[in-house]
C-alpha positions in Angstrom: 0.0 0.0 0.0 1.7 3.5 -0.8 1.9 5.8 1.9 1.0 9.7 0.5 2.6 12.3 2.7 -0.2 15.2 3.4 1.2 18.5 4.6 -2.4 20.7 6.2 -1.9 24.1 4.9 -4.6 25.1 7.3 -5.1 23.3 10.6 -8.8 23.0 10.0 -8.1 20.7 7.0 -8.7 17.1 7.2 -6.9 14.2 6.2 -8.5 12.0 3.2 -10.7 9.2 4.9 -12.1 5.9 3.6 -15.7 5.5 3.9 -15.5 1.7 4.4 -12.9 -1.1 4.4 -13.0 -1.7 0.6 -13.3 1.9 -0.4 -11.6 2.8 -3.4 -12.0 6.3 -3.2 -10.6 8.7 -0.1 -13.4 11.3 0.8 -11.9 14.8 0.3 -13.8 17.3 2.7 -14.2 21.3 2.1 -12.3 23.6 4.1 -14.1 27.3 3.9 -15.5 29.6 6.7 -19.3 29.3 6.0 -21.7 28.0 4.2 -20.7 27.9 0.2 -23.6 29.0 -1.9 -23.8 27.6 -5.8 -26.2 29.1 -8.2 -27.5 26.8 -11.3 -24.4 26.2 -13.4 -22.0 27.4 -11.0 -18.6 26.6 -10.4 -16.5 27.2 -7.2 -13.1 26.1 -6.6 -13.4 24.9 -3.0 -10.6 24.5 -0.8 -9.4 21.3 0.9 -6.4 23.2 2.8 -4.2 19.8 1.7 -1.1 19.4 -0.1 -0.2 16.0 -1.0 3.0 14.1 -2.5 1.7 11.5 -4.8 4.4 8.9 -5.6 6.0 8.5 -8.8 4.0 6.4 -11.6 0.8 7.5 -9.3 -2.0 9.9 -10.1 -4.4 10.8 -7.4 -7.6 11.1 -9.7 -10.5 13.7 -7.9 -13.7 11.7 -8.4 -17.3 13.0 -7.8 -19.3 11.5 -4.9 -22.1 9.4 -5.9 -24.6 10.3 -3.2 -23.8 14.7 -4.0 -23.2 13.9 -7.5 -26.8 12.2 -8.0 -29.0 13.5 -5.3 -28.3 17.2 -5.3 -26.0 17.6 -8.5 -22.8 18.8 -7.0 -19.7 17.2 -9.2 -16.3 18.3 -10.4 -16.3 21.0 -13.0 -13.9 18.7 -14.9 -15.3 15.3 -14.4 -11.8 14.0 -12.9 -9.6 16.0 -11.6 -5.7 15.0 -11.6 -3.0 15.4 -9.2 -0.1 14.6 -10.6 2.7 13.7 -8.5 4.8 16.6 -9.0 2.4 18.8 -8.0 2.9 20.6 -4.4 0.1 23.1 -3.9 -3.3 22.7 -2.4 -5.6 20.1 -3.7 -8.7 21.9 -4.8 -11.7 20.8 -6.2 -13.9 22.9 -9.1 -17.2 21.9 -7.7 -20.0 22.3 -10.4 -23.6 22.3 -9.7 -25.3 20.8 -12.4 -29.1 20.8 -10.9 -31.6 23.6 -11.5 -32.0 24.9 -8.0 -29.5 26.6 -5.2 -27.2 24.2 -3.5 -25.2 24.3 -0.5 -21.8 23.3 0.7 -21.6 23.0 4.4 -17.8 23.8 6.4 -15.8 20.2 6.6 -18.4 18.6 4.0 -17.3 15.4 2.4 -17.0 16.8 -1.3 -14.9 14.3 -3.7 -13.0 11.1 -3.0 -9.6 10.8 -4.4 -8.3 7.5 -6.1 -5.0 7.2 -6.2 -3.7 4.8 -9.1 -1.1 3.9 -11.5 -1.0 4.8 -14.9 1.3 4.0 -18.1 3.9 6.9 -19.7 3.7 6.3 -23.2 5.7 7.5 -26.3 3.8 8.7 -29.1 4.8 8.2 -32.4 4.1 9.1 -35.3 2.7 6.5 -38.1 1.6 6.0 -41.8 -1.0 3.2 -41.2 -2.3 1.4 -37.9 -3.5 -2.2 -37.6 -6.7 -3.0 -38.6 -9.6 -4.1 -36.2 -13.0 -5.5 -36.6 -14.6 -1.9 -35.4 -12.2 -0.2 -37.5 -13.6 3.3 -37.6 -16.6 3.2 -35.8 -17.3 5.8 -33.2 -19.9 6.8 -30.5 -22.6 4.0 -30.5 -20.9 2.1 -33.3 -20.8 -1.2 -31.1 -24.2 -1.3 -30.5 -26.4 -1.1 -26.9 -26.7 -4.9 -25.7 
């Protein structure tokens, strides 16, 4: 298991938890004075008053919660955030809210869940031809829906 160091910028800021044993994602939790207030459509970067040192060949990946992200609309601007792991500044989060009415972001709230995971470097080259497949060149929808 790889340990990430986590410096608190603020000491109000809370440490990533796990919501259960075989969590994959950390809960990331909103550090701000009052109450945050998001219109219809609007984006806030909210602070989680963390810095974190993500080991090398990892990506901590900032992932909408389910329960916020379904029931009241409330998701990452950019879908999935990504901390790479030379980044040293605070972890934010561009919350979005994507419902038609007001919504509200309490102090300390649990507002993302981080995965941290591997991923693959590549080199990209360029080439006259690729392989062939059997989808070939079909796009969006092109393998069918059952």
């Amino acid at each position: 298991m790889p340990v990430i160091a986590v410096k608190k910028l603020d000491e109000r800021a809370v440490l990533p938890t796990y919501g259960s044993e075989y969590a994959a994602g950390a809960d990331l939790y909103a550090l701000c004075d009052e109450e945050l207030v998001f219109a219809p459509g609007e984006t806030k970067f909210v602070r989680t008053g963390l810095a974190m040192e993500i080991p090398e060949g990892y990506a901590g990946l900032i992932y909408a919660r389910s329960g916020l992200a379904c029931k009241r609309g409330l998701a990452p601007a950019n879908k999935v955030g990504v901390v790479d792991s030379d980044y040293r500044g605070e972890v934010m989060v561009a919350l979005h809210n994507h419902s038609t009415v007001e919504q509200k972001i309490a102090p300390m709230e649990r507002i993302a869940q981080l995965v941290v995971a591997p991923f693959l470097k590549a080199s990209f080259e360029q080439a006259e031809e690729l392989h062939d497949t059997v989808r070939g060149e079909g796009g969006f929808g092109s393998t069918g829906r059952k």
